[in-house]
VOGU-3710 file (C-alpha; in Angstrom, 3 decimals, decimal comma):
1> xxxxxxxxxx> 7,171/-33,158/28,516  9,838/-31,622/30,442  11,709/-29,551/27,533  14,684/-27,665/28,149  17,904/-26,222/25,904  21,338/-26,699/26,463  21,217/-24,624/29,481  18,974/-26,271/30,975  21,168/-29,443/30,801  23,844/-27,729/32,263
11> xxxxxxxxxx> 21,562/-27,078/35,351  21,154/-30,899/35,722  24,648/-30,513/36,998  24,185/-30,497/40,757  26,740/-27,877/42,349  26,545/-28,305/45,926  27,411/-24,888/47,420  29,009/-26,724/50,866  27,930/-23,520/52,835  26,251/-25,129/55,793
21> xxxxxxxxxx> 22,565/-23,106/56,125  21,900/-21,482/59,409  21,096/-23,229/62,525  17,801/-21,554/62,587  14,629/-23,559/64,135  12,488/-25,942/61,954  9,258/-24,496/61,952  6,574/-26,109/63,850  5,579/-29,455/62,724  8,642/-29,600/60,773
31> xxxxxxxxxx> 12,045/-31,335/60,064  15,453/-30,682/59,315  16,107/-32,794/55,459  18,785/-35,688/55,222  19,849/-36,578/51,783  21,459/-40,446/50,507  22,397/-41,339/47,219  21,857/-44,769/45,852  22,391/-47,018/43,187  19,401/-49,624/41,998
41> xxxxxxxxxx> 19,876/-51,912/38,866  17,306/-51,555/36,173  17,729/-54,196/33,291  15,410/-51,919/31,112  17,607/-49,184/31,843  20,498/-50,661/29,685  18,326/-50,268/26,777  18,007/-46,255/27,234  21,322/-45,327/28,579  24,096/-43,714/26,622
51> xxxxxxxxxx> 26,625/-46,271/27,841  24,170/-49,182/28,074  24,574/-49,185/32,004  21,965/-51,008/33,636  22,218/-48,732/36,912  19,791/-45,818/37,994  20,653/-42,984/39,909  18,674/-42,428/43,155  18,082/-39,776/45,339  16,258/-39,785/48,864
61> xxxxxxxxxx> 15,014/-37,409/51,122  13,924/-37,835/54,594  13,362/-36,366/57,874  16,540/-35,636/59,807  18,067/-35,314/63,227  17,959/-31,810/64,841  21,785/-31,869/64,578  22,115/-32,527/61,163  24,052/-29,645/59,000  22,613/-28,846/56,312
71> xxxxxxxxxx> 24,317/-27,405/53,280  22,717/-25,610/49,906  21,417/-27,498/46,883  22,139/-25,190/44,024  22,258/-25,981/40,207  24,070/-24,190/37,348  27,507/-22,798/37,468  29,483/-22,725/40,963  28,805/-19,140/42,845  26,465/-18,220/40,120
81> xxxxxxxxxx> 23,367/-21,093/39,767  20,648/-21,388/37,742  18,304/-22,793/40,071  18,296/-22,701/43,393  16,739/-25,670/45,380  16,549/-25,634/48,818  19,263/-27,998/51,551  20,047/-31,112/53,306  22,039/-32,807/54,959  24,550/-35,502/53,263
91> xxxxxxxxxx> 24,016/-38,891/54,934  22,477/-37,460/58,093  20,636/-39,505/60,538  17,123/-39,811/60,892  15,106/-37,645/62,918  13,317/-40,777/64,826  13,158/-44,784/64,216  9,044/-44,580/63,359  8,349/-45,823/60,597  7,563/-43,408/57,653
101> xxxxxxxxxx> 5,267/-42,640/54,696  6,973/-43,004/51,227  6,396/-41,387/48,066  8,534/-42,209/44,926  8,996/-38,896/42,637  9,938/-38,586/39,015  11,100/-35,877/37,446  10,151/-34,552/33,861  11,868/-34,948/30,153  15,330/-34,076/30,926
111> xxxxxxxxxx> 15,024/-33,653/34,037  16,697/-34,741/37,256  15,666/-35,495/41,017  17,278/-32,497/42,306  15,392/-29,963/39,862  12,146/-31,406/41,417  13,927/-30,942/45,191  11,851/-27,826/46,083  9,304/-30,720/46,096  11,057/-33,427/47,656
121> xxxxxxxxxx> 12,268/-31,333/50,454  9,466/-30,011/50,742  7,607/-33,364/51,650  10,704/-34,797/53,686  10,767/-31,746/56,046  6,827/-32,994/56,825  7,998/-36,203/57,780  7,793/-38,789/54,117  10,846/-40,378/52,911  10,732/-39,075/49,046
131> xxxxxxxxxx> 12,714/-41,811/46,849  14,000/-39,789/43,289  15,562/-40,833/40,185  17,768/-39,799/37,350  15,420/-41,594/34,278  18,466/-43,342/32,262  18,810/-41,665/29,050  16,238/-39,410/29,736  18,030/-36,748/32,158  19,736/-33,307/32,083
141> xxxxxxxxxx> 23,319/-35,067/33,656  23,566/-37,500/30,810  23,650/-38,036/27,276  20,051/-38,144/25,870  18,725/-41,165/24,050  15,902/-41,703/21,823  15,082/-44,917/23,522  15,050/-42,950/26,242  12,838/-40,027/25,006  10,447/-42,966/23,911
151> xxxxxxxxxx> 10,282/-45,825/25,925  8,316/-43,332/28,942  6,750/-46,677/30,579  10,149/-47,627/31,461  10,626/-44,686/33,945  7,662/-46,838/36,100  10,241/-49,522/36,101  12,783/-47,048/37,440  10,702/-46,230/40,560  10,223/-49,842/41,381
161> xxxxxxxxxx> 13,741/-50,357/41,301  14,757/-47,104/42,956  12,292/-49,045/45,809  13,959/-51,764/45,825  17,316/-50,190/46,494  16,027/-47,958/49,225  14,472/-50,733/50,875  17,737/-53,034/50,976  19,860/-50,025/52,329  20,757/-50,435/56,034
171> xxxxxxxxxx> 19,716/-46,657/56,946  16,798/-46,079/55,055  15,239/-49,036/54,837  13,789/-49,625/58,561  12,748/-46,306/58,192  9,868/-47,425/55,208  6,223/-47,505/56,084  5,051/-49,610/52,543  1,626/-49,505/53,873  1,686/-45,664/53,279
181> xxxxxxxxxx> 3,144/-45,389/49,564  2,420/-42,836/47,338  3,848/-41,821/43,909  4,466/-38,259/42,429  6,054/-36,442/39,284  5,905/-33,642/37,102  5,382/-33,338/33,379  6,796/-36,699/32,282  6,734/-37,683/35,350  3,296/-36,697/35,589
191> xxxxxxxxxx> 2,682/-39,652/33,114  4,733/-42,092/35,130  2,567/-41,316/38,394  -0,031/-42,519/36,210  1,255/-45,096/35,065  2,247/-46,508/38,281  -1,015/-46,072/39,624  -2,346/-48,407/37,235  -2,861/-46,366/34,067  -2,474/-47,902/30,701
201> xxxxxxxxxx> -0,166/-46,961/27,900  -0,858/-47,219/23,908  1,594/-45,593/21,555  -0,834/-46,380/19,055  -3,466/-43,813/20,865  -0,266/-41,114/21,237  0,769/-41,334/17,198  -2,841/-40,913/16,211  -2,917/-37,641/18,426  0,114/-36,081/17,131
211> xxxxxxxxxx> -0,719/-37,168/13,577  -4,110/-34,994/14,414  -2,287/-32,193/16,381  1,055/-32,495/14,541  1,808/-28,769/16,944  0,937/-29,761/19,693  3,452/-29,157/22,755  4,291/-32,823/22,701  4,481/-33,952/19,069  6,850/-30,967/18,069
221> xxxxxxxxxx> 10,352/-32,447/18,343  11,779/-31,530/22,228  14,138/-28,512/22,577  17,270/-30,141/24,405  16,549/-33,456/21,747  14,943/-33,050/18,796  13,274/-36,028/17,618  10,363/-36,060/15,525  7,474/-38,707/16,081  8,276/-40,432/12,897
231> xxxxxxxxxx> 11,297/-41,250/13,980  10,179/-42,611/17,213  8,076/-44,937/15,399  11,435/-45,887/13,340  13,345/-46,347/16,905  10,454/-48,783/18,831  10,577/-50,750/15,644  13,756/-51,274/15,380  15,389/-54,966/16,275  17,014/-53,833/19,386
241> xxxxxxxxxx> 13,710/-51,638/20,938  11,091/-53,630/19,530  10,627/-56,397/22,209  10,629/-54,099/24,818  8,661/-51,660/22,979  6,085/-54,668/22,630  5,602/-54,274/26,500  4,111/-50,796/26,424  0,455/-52,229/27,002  1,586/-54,500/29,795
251> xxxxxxxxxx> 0,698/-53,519/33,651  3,008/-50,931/34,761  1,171/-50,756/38,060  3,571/-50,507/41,264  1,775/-52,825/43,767  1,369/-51,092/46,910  0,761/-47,845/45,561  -2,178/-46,360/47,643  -2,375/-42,472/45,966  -0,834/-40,324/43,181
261> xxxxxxxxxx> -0,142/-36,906/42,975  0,303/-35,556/39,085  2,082/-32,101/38,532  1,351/-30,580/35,031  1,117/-34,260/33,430  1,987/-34,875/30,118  1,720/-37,764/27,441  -1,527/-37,977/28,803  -2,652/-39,043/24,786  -0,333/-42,335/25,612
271> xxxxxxxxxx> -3,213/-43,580/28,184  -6,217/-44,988/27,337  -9,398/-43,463/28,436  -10,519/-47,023/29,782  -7,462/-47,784/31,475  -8,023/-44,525/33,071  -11,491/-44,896/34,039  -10,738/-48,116/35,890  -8,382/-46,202/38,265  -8,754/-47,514/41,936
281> xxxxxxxxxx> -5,904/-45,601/43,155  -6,679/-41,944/44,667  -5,489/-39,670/42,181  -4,958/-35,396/42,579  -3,534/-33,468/39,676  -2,058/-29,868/39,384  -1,812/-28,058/36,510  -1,272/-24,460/34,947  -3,512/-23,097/32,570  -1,114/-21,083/30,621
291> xxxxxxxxxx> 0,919/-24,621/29,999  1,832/-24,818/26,492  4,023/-27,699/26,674  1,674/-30,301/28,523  -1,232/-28,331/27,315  -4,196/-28,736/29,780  -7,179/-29,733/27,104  -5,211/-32,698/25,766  -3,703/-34,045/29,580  -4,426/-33,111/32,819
301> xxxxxxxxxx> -8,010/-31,943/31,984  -8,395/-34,944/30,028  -6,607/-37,629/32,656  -8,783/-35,590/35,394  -12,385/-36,362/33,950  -11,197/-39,922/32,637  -10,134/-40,926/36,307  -13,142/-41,787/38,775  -12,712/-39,098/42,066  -9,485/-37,297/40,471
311> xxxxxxxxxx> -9,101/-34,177/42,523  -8,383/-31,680/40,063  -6,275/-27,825/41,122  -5,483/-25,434/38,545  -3,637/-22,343/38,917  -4,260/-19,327/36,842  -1,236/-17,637/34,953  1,127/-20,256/35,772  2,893/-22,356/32,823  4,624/-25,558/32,132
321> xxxxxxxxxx> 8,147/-24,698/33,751  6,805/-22,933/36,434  7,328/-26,208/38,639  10,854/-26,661/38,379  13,055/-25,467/41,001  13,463/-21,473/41,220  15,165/-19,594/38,366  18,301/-17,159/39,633  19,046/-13,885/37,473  21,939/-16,011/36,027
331> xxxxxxxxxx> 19,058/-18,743/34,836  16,768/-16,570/33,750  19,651/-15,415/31,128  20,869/-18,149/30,310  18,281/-20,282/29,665  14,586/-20,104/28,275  12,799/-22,283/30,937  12,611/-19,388/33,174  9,681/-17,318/31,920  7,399/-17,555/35,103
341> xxxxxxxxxx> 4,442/-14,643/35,231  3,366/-15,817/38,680  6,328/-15,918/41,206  7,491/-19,639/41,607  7,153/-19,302/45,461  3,252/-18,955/45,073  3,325/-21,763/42,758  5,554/-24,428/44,765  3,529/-23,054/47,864  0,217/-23,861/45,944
351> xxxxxxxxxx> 1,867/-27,454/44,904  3,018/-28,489/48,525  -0,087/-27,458/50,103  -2,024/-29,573/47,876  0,287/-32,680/47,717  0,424/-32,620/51,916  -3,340/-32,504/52,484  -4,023/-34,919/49,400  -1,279/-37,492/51,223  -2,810/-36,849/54,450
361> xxxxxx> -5,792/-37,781/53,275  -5,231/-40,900/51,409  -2,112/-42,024/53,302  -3,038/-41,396/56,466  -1,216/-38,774/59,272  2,440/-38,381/59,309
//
């Protein structure tokens, strides 16, 4: 999962540094990045939110007119950020009126869809419409929630909704090809692209891992919300989580979904080995082997020989945090997620490269 300290929830703070970038050329093939916020309604999400909202934060990406200004996507502290995440353009138009490939992206434990922007830029400027979300209860703007934490299947239902939204808005939803949809995340998220490629979840299978491997990365309590597995159990069986807890085994599949992309996935021990095996969706996954958070032998490694044709990529040196957005001087003091060996331009390089050509491939040219 996605851990993080307190720092690392103040970098789920976006501050947007309103410095338009320079008017320089897109490079060939490329596109200037237009950014829209959204709101979709998630009943499910009521259950894992602080305030018991039902709404979900969304966040799209998409190719942009030449004339759109971009300005600076920077998280942490204003003039001094943590991370630094790339730029788009508020509201901006499109670049054309052809229709587009989609992916939906969710972002890890704590997380947020700008800390995964390096990614989602990344994949607009080549031409997809990238649909993010804030996971209710389970992000670094809001208050964390053990229903939240827990209830991980949810964040497919998130992605459907986040669809849904994007699809009824006037600007970007001509702009949706649905017959080229793909689905991406990292870490957590990594387990909710699998998951809405048709992956099955049983808690039961996750409790009888961590019982076994009480240290591993996942079963320890996380940093930024320490709650122990036992208590988990204690929260899905409690009156108010219980009937949606009882859904955890149900179909998360999004229908249309034609390939998923899984960075560093985690909560792999939540998905059955025959659910996995009966994959039809194309399925890549990157991973680090110096991960000790989603650690390789008991996820990606594991989710990569279960599924049938799983492209598998694994880079030497790099670890689990390595694929959030990159660390300043400022973040790299002020908060423990930024402990990359291998420079996080290499990595992200490494992670766009493979995510473009495994979309090509199974979604067809942009």
């Amino acid at each position: 999962m996605h851990r993080s300290s307190a720092a690392a929830r103040i970098a789920g703070v976006v501050f947007l540094a309103g410095i338009c970038m320079s008017a320089a050329a897109a490079p060939a093939g490329g596109y200037k990045v237009g950014e829209r916020h959204l709101t979709a309604s998630d009943a499910t999400a009521a259950l894992r939110d602080a305030e018991h909202h039902d709404t979900v934060r969304v966040t799209v990406w998409y190719p942009a007119a030449k004339s759109a200004k971009e300005e600076r996507i920077d998280l942490g502290q204003p003039g001094k950020p943590f991370f630094i995440v790339g730029a788009s353009a508020p509201d901006a138009a499109f670049a054309d009126a052809k229709p587009k490939p989609v992916i939906l992206l969710s972002h890890g434990f704590g997380g947020t869809a700008r800390m995964m922007g390096w990614f989602g830029l990344a994949l607009a400027k080549a031409g997809y419409v990238v649909i993010g979300v804030d996971h209710p209860g389970n992000n670094g703007q809001d208050k964390m929630t053990a229903a939240g934490a827990f209830l991980f299947w949810d964040r497919v239902q998130d992605l459907r909704a986040a669809l849904a939204a994007a699809k009824a808005d006037p600007l970007i939803g001509p702009q949706l090809d649905l017959a080229r949809l793909g689905v991406s995340g990292f870490s957590a998220g990594g387990f909710t692209t699998l998951a809405a490629a048709g992956a099955k979840v049983d808690m039961n299978g996750l409790f009888a891992f961590c019982h076994a491997h009480p240290a591993d990365g996942e079963c320890v309590p996380q940093k930024e919300f320490a709650v122990t597995m036992d208590e988990a159990q204690r929260v899905l069986a409690s009156p108010q989580i219980a009937p949606e807890a009882a859904h955890a085994s149900d179909d998360h599949a999004i229908a249309g979904v034609r390939a998923a992309f899984a960075i560093a996935p985690a909560i792999v021990p939540a998905l059955t080995g025959d659910g996995m095996a009966a994959m039809k969706v194309p399925v890549a996954i990157l991973l680090g082997d110096a991960d000790p958070v989603a650690t390789p032998e008991n996820n990606g490694l594991v989710a990569a020989k279960a599924i049938p044709g799983a492209r598998l990529k694994v880079l030497a040196g790099v670890g689990h945090y390595d694929f959030l957005s990159n660390c300043t001087p400022a973040g790299a003091a002020a908060t423990p997620l930024c402990t990359a060996k291998v420079p996080q331009d290499k990595t992200h390089k490494a992670a766009i490269a493979m995510a473009l050509g495994f979309f090509a491939r199974t979604l067809g040219p942009r």
